[in-house]
Structures are given as structure tokens and as C-alpha cells.
C-alpha positions in Angstrom: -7.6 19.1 20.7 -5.0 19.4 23.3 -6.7 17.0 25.7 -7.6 14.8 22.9 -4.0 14.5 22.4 -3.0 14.4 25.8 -5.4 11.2 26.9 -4.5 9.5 23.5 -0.6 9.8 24.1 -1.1 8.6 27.8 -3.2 5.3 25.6 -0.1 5.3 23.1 2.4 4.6 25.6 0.4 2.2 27.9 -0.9 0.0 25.5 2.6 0.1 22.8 0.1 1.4 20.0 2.0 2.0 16.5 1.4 2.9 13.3 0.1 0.3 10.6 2.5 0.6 7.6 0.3 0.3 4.3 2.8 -1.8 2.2 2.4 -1.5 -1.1 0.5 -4.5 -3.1 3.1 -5.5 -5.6 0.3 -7.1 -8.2 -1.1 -3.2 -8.0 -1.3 -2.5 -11.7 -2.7 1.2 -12.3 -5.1 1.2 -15.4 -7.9 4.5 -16.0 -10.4 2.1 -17.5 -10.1 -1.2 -14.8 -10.2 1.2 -12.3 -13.4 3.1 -13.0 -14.4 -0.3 -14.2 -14.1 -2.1 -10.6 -15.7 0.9 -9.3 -18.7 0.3 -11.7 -18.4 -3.0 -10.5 -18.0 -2.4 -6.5 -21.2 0.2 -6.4 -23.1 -1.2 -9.1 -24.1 2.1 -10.5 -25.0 3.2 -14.2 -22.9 5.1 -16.3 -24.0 8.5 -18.1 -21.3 8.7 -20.4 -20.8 6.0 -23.3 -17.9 3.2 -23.2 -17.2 -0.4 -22.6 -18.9 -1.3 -19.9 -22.1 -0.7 -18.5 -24.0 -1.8 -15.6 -26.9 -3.8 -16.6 -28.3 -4.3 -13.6 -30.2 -1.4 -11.8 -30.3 -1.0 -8.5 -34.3 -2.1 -6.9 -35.8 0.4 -4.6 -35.6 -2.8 -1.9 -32.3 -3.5 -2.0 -30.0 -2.4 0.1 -26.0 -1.6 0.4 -23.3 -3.8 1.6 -19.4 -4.2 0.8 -20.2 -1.8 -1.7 -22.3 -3.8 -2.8 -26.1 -4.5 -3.6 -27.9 -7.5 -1.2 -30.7 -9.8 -2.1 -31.5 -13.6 -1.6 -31.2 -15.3 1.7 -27.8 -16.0 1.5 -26.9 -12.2 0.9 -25.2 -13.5 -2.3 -24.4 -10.2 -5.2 -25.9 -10.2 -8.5 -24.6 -7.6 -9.6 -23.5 -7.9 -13.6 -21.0 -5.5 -15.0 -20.7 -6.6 -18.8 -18.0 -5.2 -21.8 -19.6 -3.8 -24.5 -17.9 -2.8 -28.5 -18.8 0.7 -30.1 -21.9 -1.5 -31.2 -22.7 -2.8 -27.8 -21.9 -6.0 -28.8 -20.6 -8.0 -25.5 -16.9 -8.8 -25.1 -16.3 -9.9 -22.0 -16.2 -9.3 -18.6 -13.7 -7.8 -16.2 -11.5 -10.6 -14.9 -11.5 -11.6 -11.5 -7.8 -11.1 -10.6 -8.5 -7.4 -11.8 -10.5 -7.0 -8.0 -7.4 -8.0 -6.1 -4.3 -6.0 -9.1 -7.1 -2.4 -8.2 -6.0 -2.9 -4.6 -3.2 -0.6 -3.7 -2.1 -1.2 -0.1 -1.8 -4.1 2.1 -1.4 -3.8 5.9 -0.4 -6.2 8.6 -2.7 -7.8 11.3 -2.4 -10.2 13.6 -5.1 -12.7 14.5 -5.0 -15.8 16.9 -3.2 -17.3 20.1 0.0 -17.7 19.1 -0.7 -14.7 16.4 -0.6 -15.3 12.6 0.8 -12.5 10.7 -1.9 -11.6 7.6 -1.4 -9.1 5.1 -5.1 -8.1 4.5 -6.7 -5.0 2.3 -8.5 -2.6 5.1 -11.7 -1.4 3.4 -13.6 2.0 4.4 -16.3 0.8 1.8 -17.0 -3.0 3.6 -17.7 -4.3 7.0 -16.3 -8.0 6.7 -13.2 -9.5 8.1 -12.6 -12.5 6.2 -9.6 -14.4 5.7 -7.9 -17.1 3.7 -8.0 -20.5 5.3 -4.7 -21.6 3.8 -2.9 -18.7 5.3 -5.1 -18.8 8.9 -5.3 -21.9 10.3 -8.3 -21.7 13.1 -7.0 -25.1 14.3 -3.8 -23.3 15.4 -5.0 -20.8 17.5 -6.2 -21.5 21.3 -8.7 -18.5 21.1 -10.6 -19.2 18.0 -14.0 -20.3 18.8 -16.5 -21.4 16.0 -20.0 -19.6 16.0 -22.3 -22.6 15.3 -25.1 -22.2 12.3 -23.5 -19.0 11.4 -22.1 -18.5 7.5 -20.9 -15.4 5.2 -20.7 -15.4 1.6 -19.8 -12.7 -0.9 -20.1 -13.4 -4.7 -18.8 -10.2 -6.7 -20.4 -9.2 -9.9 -16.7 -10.4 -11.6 -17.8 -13.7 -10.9 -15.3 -14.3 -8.1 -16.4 -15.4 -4.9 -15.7 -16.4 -1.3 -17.7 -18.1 1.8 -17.2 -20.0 4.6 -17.8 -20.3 8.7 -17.7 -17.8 11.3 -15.5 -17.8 14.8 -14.2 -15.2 17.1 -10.8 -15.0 17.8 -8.5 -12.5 18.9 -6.8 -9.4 16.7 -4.3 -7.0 16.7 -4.1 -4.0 15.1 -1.2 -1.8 15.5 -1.5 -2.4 19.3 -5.3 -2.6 20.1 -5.8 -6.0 21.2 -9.5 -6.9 20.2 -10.7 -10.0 21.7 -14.1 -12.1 20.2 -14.0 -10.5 17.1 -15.6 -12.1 14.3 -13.2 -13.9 12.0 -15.0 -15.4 8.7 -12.9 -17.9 7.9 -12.9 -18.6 3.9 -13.4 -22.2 3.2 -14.1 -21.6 0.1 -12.8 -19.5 -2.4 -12.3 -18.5 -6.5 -8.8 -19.4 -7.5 -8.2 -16.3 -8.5 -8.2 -15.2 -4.9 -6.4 -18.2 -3.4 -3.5 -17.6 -6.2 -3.2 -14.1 -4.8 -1.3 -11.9 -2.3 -4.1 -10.7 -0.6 -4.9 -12.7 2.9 -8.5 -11.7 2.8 -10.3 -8.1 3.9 -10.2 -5.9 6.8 -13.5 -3.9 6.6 -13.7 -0.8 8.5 -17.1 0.7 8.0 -20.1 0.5 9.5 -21.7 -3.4 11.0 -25.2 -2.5 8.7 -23.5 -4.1 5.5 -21.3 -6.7 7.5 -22.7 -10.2 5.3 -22.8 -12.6 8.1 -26.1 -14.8 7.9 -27.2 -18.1 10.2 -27.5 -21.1 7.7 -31.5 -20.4 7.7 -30.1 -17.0 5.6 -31.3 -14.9 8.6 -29.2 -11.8 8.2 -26.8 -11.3 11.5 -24.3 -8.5 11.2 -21.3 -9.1 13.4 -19.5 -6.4 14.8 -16.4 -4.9 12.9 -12.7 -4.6 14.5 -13.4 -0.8 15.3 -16.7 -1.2 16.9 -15.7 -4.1 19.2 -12.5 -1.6 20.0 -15.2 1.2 21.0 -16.7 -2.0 23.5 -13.9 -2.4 25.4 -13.3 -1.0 28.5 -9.8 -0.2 28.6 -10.7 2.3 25.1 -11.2 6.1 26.1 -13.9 7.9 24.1 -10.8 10.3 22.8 -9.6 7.4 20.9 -12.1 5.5 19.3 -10.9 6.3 16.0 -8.5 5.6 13.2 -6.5 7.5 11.3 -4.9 7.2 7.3 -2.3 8.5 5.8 -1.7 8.0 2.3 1.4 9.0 -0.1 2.1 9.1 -3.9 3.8 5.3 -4.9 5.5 7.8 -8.0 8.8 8.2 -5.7 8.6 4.7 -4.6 8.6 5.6 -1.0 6.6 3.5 1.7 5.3 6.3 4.0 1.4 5.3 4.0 0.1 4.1 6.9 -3.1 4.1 9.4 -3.2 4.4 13.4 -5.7 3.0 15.3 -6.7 4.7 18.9 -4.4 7.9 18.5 -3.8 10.8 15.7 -0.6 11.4 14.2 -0.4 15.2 16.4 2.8 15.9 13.9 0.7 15.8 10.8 -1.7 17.8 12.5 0.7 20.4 13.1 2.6 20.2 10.3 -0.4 21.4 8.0 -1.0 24.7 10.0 -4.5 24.0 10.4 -7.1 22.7 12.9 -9.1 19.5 12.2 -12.2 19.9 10.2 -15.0 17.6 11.3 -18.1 16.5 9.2 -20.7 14.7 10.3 -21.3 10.9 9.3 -24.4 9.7 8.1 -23.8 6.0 8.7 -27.4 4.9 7.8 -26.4 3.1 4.8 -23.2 1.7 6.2 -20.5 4.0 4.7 -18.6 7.0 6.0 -20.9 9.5 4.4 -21.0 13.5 4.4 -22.1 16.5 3.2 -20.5 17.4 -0.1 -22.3 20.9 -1.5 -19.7 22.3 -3.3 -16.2 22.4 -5.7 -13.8 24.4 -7.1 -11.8 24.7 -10.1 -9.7 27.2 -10.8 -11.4 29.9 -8.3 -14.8 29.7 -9.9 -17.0 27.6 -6.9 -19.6 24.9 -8.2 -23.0 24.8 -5.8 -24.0 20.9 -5.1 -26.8 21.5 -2.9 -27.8 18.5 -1.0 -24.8 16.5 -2.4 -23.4 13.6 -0.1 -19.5 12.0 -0.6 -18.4 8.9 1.1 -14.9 8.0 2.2 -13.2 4.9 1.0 -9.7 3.4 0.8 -11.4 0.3 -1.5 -11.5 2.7 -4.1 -8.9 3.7 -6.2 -10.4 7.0 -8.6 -12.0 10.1 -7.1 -15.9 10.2 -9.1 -17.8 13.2 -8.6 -20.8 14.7 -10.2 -20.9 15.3 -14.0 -21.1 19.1 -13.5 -18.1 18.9 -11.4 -16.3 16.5 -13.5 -17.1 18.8 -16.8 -16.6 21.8 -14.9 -12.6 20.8 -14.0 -11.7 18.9 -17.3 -13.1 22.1 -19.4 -10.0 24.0 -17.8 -7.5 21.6 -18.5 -6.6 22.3 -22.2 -6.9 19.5 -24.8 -8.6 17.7 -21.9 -11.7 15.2 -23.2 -13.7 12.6 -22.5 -12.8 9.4 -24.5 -15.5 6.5 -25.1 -12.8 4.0 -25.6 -11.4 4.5 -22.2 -14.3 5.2 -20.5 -13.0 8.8 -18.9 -11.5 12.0 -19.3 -8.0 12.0 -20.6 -5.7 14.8 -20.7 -3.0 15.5 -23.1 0.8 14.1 -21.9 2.0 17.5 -23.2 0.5 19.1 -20.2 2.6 20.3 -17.0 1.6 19.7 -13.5 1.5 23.3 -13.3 -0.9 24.2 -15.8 -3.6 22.3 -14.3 -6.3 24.1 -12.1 -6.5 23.6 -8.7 -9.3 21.3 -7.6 -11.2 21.4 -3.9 -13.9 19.1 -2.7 -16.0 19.6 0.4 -16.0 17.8 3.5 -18.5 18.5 5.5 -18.4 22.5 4.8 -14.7 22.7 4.3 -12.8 22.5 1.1 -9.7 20.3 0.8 -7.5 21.0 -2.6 -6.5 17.2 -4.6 -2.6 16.9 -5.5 -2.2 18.1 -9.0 -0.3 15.3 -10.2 -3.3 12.6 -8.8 -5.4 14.3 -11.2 -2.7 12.7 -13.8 -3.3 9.5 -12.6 -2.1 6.8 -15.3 -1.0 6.5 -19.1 -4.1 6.0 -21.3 -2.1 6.0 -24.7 1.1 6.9 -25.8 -0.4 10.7 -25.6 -2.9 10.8 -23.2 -3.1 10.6 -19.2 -6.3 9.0 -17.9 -7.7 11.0 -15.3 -7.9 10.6 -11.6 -11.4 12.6 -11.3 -13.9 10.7 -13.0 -17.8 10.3 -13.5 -20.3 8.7 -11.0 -22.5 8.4 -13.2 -26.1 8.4 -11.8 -24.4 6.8 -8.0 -26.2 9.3 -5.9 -23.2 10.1 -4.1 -19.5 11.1 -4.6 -16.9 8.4 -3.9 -14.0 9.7 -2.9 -11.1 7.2 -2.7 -7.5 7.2 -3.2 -6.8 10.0 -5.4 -8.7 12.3 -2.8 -7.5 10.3 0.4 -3.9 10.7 -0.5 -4.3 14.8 -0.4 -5.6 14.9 3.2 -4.6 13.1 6.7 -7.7 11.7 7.2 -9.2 11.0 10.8 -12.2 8.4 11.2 -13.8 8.9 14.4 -16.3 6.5 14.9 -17.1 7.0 18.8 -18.2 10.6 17.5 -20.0 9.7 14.3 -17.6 12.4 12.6 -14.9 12.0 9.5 -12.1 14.5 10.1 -9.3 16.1 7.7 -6.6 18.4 7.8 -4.5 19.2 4.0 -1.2 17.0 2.7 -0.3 18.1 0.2 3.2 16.7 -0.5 5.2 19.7 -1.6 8.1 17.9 -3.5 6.9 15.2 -6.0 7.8 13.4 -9.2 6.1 15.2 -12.2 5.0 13.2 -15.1 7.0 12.2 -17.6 6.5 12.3 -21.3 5.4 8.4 -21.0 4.5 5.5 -18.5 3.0 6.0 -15.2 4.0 9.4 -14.1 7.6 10.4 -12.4 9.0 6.8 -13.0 11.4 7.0 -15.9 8.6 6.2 -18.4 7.5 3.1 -17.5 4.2 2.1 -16.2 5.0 0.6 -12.9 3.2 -1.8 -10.3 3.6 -0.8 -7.0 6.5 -3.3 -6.2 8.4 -1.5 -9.2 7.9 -3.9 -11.6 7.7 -2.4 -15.2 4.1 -3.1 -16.6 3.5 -2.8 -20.4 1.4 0.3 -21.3 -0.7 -0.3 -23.9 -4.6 -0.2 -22.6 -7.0 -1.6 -25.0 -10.2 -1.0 -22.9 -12.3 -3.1 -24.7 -9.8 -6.4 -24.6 -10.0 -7.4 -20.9 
């Protein structure tokens, strides 16, 4: 790794490359069920244990993935229905459309355009789209924006919130890299909820197979994402077409989270005494995918032969297998799955240091989740709702935040591999008898606004 290192320094200090800070989104609102809910919602999968919402939908055997997403029609537009459902099954509603934009935890800084415009956009293992809102980028305004004539996007999430518009190139920033003619969909039109929002649009970083962009004849035509173009240029060594994240617990209100692009962070390399582990990606569906064949809890090891995980920052919970799910909530005491809530809870009256250590596998190496990100929100005035949940019958793991946050994560797409070394954060708040955990008792938003905590699942 030395010369890895040594070529991307030499790229850090010619080109100014920095790191991204991931600001907190202050309308993040933590919530067990919304969470596993715009997760049902995002992959479209069905659920194998009972509550309020199911996925009515099932996937067809010719449809394929994209932004997390199922695709069919010419216009790529998603169908897919996520529905709220009493003890009877009796509807009540569906998940609100601000609820996509309050599960989105960090924001990050880009720059797009000649003079640049400063966007705060969500980057988005799980998507392949860079789309933005016209009221905060103005195409007219930049000298390098050209439009790509007969070209088109649209995405229509199962919420019923939507967004479409035209297609241009134009040139980006990302902490340093300068990418020129990348694809900029420009969102003409869009649900209120979104244009009432902070968000300035999307920032996928997957894989071009599930990128949306059609010609007006609805003629798919995937446009390259920001990382790919950045592998095409020249003045990008192989030893640095990658990106890195680093993600931190919002409980001590620090802002330390942030991504790289074109170099690794060599301290938190070293600080975690270990080498890089590497998995290899299976991109053929569009997502950061690996081999997953195994957990533990507690010591005991679980075999998940043949099991696959992906990677992604655009989700918020950690959902594994039901056997691996079962298997860690069986050693937490008083732990249990509630219907209402949709997921395991676990009683408040339990210390960080009574529950089990959990690993997951990457790629043939297993990397231990922070104790207190299995406690990851108040369910009721006794209960945590859990950060581990159900995939239900998804055929893969989805590993997002709650995992993320435990491990630097490096995303080397010039070698098809998804690399990880341990952070665990030694010193963190615990959970508190009430409220979000370690802040005082109060549920919190990421901006440190208090939130109220009652969560009546079934009232959206």
C-alpha cells in the first residue's frame, strides 16, 4: 500500500484534493419504523415479518434495478407501491414524501458550472444519477453547461414524489477532482415536497447500469457517473480511482464525517492497526456488491453460504438475513420483535455493555458494528428500535449507515474492489434512559433540534 499512498499524495498535493465534509442534514429526523419503511420503499422488497407496511408490488423476473429501484415502462418511471396497513390490514396511508428527504443523514458540498454553484447534494452508493434542483442551479449561468438534445431522466418514487427534467454536461468539482462533461440532469420538474426541501438534488455514486437517463423515444441511455468520468481522465492514476467514507456517530454532535475522492485517508489506515481488506465487486446489477457468508454474535459464527451484501450510504438501517437478525436479538435480553414498529426493539434498561458483539463479512473478513448503532433510536418510552433489522426476502444484505459508520470504507472502482479497515470510535455517548441516545433525553434531528418522541407507526 505504500506506493499506493505514495502516487496518491504526489495527486493530493498537485491537484489541491481535500476532504468532502458530510454536514449533517438538519431535517434528519431518526425514526426505527420510517427508516426500515423508506428502505422497504427504496428496494421494493417484501417483508417476512408482520407490521404496517408491506410491499404490494413483487418484483417481475424482467425487471431490473436502478436508484434502488425497480424499472419498467419507456420512460423508466417506478411503480413501485409501498402501502400502511392496521393489525387488520386495513390501509392507512402511505409514507409521506418529505419522509425520503428527513431519512437522509448527510449532505456534502459540490460544485458544478463556470463560475461554480455551491450545491449541497445527498451522495448515493445505492443510485447512479446526478440530478439537481433548477432553482438552486441555474444552467443559464454557467458558460460550460451544454444541453444534450432529445435526452430526458425521470424518477417517480413509490412515495409518490417525483422529479424529471433535461440533460446537459457541465463541469464538477468534488473535493478537488475537476470532472469536465459530466452529465448534469437538470430537474425541471419536481414534487413540492422536494423543492421545499434542503436537499439540492443527488449525487449517485454507483455503478452507470442503473443511471435513468432515456432519449425522448424512452430509449434507455445510461450517462456516465462523476467517478467513472474521473477514472476517463487522463490526468487520474489507476492508484486513485477511488473514494473513500468516513462516517461518525451525530450522538456527540460532532461533524467529523466526510468522503475523499482520488486518495485514502493513510491516518485512519494506520490508526486501526490493520491492513485494508479488499472484497471483490459484483457490479452486474449496479450496486457495490460482495460476498457476505458469514456473522457473529457473541462468539458463536452463523454460516451464510452464498450470501451477497451491498454497500450504501442512501440507507440508513443495517438489514441482514432473518437467521442473522434472530440469531443477535436472541442474545440481547428482553430483546423482541414488535409488529407495531415493524422491528426488533430492545429494552431501554439495557447497557451498551451488555450487548453482544456483532461482525459482518466483507468479502471474507469480519468487521465488528458499534454497540451503541445497534441502539439506534427511541421506539417508546421503554424500548430502543434496532439498528439491525430484517431484509425480508431482498436477496441480499444492505448494509448502510449503521454498518458504514463502524468501518473506514474505501470504494475502489478502477479495481472493481470495496475495501475496509475497523472504526470503532472508542469514546461515545451511551444511551440514556430516554430520547435518541447520549443527547440528554431528547430525540434530536441532526441540526440539534429537539424532535418529539412519540412513534405511532401506523399514523404516518
Amino acid at each position: 500500500m505504500e506506493s499506493i499512498f505514495h502516487v496518491q499524495s504526489r495527486l493530493r498535493s498537485e491537484l489541491g484534493l481535500h476532504k468532502v465534509r458530510a454536514v449533517p442534514n438538519h431535517k434528519f429526523k431518526r425514526h426505527g419504523t420510517k427508516a426500515y419503511a423508506s428502505a422497504l420503499n427504496r428496494y421494493g422488497f417484501k417483508p417476512t415479518k408482520p407490521g404496517p407496511y408491506s410491499q404490494l408490488s413483487p418484483r417481475q423476473d424482467d425487471t431490473y434495478w436502478y436508484s434502488g429501484k425497480y424499472a419498467v415502462g419507456a420512460l423508466r418511471t417506478l411503480w413501485t407501491s409501498l402501502v400502511g396497513q392496521s393489525e387488520k390490514d386495513a390501509p392507512t396511508g402511505e409514507v409521506p414524501a418529505e419522509d425520503q428527504q428527513n431519512d437522509i443523514e448527510y449532505l456534502c458540498e459540490v460544485l458544478i458550472g463556470t463560475p461554480p454553484q455551491k450545491i449541497l447534494l445527498d451522495f448515493d452508493t445505492g443510485s447512479a444519477d446526478l440530478w439537481v434542483r433548477k432553482d438552486l442551479f441555474h444552467p443559464e449561468k454557467s458558460s460550460t453547461f451544454e444541453i444534450l438534445k432529445g435526452m430526458g431522466w425521470k424518477i417517480q418514487y413509490g412515495d409518490g414524489s417525483n422529479a424529471s427534467g433535461s440533460v446537459g454536461v457541465d463541469t464538477v468539482s468534488i473535493g478537488g477532482i475537476v470532472i469536465k462533461k459530466q452529465a448534469v440532469e437538470v430537474a425541471d420538474n419536481i414534487s413540492s415536497q422536494f423543492s421545499e426541501g434542503v436537499i439540492g438534488g443527488l449525487l449517485g455514486l454507483a455503478f452507470s447500469k442503473i443511471n435513468t437517463c432515456h432519449t425522448y423515444l424512452g430509449t434507455r441511455d445510461p450517462q456516465p457517473t462523476p467517478v467513472e468520468n474521473m477514472i476517463t481522465q487522463e490526468d487520474i492514476p489507476k492508484e486513485a480511482e477511488l473514494f473513500t467514507t468516513a462516517f461518525y456517530s451525530s450522538r456527540d454532535q460532532q461533524e467529523k464525517s466526510f468522503y475523499t475522492f482520488g486518495f485514502i485517508d493513510q491516518d485512519l489506515v494506520r490508526e486501526s492497526g490493520q491492513e485494508i481488506a479488499w472484497a471483490d465487486v459484483d457490479n452486474s446489477q449496479g450496486f457495490w456488491m460482495f460476498d457476505s457468508q458469514s456473522a457473529t454474535v457473541a462468539g458463536e459464527k452463523i454460516a451464510l453460504s452464498g450470501n451477497k451484501a451491498i454497500a450504501d450510504t442512501g440507507t440508513t438501517l443495517a438489514l441482514v438475513s432473518d437467521q442473522a437478525c434472530e440469531a443477535l436479538y436472541k442474545k440481547i435480553k428482553g430483546a423482541t420483535y414488535s409488529e407495531k414498529y415493524q422491528g426488533y426493539i430492545i429494552p431501554k434498561t439495557t447497557a451498551v455493555d451488555d450487548l453482544p458483539d456483532f461482525s459482518i463479512d466483507v468479502g471474507g473478513k469480519e468487521f465488528t458494528v458499534q454497540k451503541e448503532d445497534i441502539l439506534f433510536t427511541s421506539a417508546d418510552e421503554e424500548n430502543w428500535y434496532g439498528g439491525i433489522q430484517s431484509r425480508g426476502e431482498n436477496p441480499f444484505d444492505i448494509l448502510g449507515d449503521t454498518f458504514l459508520k463502524s468501518i473506514y470504507a474505501i470504494w475502489d472502482q478502477g479495481h472493481n474492489r470495496f475495501g475496509a479497515v475497523p472504526k470503532i470510535e472508542k469514546k461515545q455517548s451511551e444511551p440514556l434512559s430516554s430520547g435518541e441516545p447520549g443527547l440528554g433525553g431528547k430525540t434530536m434531528c441532526q441540526g440539534g433540534a429537539p424532535l418529539p418522541c412519540s412513534l405511532e407507526a401506523s399514523k404516518y
